[in-house]
N, C-alpha and C positions, 0 to 999 in steps of 0.2 A: 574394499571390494565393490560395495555399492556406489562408490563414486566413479569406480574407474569403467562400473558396467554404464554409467548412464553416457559417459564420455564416449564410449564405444558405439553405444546408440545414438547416442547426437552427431557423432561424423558421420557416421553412416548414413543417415537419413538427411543428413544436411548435402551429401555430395548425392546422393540417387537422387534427390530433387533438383538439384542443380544438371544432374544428367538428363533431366527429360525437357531441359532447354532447348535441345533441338529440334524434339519431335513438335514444341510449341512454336519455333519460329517461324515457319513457312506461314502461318497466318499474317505473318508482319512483313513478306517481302516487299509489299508495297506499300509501308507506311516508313517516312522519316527515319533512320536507324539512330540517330543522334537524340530528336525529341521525341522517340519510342522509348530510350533508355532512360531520359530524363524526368517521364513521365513517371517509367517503371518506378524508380525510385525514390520520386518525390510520394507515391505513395505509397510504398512502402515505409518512409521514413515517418508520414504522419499514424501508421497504422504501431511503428514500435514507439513512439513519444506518446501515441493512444496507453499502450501499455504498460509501459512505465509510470505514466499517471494512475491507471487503475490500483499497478502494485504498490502505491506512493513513492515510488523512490526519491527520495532528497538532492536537491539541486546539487550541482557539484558543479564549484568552479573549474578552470583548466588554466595548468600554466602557462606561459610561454611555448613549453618545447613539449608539452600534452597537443595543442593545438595544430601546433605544425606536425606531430605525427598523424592527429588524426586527418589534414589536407594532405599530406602524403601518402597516407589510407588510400582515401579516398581517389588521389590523384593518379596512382599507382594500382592500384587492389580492385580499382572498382572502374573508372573511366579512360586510364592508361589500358588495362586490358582488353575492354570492349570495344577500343578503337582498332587495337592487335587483331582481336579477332575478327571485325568486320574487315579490315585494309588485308590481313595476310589472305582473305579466302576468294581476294581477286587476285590473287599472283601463284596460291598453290591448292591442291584438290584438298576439301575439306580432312579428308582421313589424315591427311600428311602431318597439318595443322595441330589434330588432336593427339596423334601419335607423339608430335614434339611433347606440347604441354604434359600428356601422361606421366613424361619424366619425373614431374614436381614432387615425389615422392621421393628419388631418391638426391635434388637439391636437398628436400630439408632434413633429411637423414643425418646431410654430411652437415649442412650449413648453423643449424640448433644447436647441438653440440659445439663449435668451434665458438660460435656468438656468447656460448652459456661458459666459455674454458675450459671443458672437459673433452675428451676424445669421443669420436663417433662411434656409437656401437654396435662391432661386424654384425651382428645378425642382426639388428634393425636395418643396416644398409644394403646385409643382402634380402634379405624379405623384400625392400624398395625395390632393388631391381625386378623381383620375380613381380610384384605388383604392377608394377610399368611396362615388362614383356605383357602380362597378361594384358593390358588397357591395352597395348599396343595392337595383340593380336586381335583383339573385341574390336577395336576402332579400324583395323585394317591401313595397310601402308599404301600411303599416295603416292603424285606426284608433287613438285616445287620447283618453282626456279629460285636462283639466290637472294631475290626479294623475299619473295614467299618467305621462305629458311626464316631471315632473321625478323620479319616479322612477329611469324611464329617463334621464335625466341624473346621475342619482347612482349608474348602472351603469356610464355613461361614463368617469365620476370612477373610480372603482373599478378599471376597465380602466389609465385611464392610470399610477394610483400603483401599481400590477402593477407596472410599468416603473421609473417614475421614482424610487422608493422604495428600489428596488433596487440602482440601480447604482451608490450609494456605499458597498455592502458587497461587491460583486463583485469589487474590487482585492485584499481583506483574505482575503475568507471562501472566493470561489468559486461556483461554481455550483451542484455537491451542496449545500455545506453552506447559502447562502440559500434553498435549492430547501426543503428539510428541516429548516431553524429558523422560518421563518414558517408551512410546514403545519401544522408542531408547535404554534407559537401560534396557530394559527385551531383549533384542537379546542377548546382551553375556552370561547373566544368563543362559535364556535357554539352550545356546549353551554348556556350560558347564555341565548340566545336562543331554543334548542328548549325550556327549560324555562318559559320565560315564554309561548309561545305555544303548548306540547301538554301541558307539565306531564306527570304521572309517563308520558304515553305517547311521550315522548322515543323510546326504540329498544327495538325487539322482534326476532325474530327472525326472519329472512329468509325471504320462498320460494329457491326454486330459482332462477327465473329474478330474482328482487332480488340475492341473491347474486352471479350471475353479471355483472349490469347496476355494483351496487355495486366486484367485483371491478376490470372494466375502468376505472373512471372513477378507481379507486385506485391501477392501475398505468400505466395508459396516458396519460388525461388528467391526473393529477396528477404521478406520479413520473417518468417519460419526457418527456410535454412540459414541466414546468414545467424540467425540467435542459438540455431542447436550448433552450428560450427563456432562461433564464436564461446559459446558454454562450454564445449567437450575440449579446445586446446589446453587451456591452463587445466584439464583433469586429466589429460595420457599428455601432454608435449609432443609440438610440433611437428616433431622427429615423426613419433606413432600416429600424429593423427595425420598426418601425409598419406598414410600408409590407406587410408579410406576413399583416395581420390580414387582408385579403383572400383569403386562403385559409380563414376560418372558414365562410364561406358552401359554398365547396368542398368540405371535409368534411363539409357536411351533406348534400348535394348523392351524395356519393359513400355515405353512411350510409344515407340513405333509399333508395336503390339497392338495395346490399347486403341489408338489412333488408326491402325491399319495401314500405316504408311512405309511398315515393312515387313519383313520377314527372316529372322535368326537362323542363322544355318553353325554350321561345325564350329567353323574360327568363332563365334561369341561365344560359343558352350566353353570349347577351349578354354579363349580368355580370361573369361570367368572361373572356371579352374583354378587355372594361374593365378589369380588374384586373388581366390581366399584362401589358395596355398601359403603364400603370402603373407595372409591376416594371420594367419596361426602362427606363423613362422616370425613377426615379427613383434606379436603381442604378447609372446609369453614372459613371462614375470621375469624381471629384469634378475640376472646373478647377483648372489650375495659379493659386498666386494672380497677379495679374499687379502690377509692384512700381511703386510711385509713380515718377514721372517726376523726376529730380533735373536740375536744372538749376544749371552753373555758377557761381559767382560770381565776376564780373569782379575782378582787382585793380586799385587804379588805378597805374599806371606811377608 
């Protein structure tokens, strides 16, 4: 019970951290987006190998096909997505964008289960849905053209292999250590795409308040939640911890507060509703299995 509450709490505070990403980014609309992220992450990634050292954890080689999952981590989960999201939000209205990705709940509802050979379980999948109307409705529905769309579908993607990518290195490595070898490979990625779309104006040197916008997103949204999401999957499964993205809408909700840069009316309260109708609905303790019926076989006399 004690393992499955902390998992509870770690999705949670790993995706309302992740939700107050937007209320941070408007600091950075004119810094680099490419070597903003590359930044973000390369300190993030020195600050969880900081931590890893303090906890001692022991070196751990990787094999062949550890390595390539964690560059497709990275490549996918973390610098595929961030391209998504910045490329889909010139073709379609932000709300539209997040509306898509909210979905990722009920991807891995269906997707965990079928990857793992066992059947998806309806009321985990329906929770997902009521989870994802809620984001939907907190995030409010945009507009897109057919760029937009599949863009925003390839942030989708992007969100789900976060996940799924992950957790065959989570038995091995941990959670530090996936947290902080895939940030680690999305810094050259990125780097390679800021140079192809800003060339030599790649990364310059911060304001104040870029710095401090940069700072948070490198401690909080990368190195703190990527470790409490990456801790809490292998303790609920992917399926259930999907089920927490519902709190991204949340933490925007609570950032634009804070910040002042907005103001929550019905449809969030709604939302929110919705979404921890959801949590209840799709956390509750899994049915006992119930066991096929055996039926005697007469002998004959």
């Amino acid at each position: 019970m004690a393992d499955r509450r902390r998992g509870m709490i770690g999705a949670a505070t790993a995706m309302f951290c992740v939700g107050t990403l937007t209320g941070v980014s408007p600091a950075l609309h004119a810094y680099p987006v490419y070597g903003g992220q590359a930044v973000r992450y390369a300190v993030g990634a020195i600050l969880l190998f900081a931590v890893a050292r303090a906890r001692k954890l022991p070196a751990v080689r990787l094999t062949g096909r550890e390595l390539l999952l964690v560059v497709l981590l990275a490549l996918v989960g973390l610098a595929a997505f961030n391209v998504f999201i910045v490329e889909s939000t010139r073709h379609a209205d932000p709300a539209m964008v997040g509306t898509i990705v909210a979905t990722v709940p009920i991807v891995l509802a269906v997707a965990t289960p079928l990857m793992e050979g066992r059947r998806p379980t309806p009321y985990v999948v329906v929770a997902s849905v009521v989870v994802a109307a809620g984001a939907a409705v907190t995030i409010g529905l945009g507009s897109a053209t057919f760029t937009g769309v599949l863009l925003a579908l390839g942030a989708l993607g992007g969100e789900v292999g976060f996940s799924l990518l992950a957790i065959p290195l989570l038995p091995k490595l941990g959670a530090i250590r996936v947290a902080a070898y895939s940030a680690t490979a999305a810094v050259p990625l990125l780097l390679v795409a800021g140079l192809v779309v800003d060339g030599p104006r790649l990364v310059r040197a911060p304001t104040l308040s870029e710095t401090a916008a940069l700072g948070y997103l490198a401690v909080v949204v990368t190195a703190f939640a990527f470790f409490c999401w990456y801790d809490a999957l292998p303790r609920l499964g992917a399926d259930r911890a999907g089920l927490f993205s519902g709190f991204l809408p949340l933490g925007t909700i609570v950032a634009a507060l804070v910040l002042g840069t907005g103001h929550p009316g019905w449809p969030e309260f709604l939302g929110a509703a919705l979404v921890i109708a959801g949590l209840l609905l799709g956390l509750q303790p899994a049915p006992a299995p119930v066991p096929m019926p055996s039926h005697a076989v007469e002998q004959p006399e």
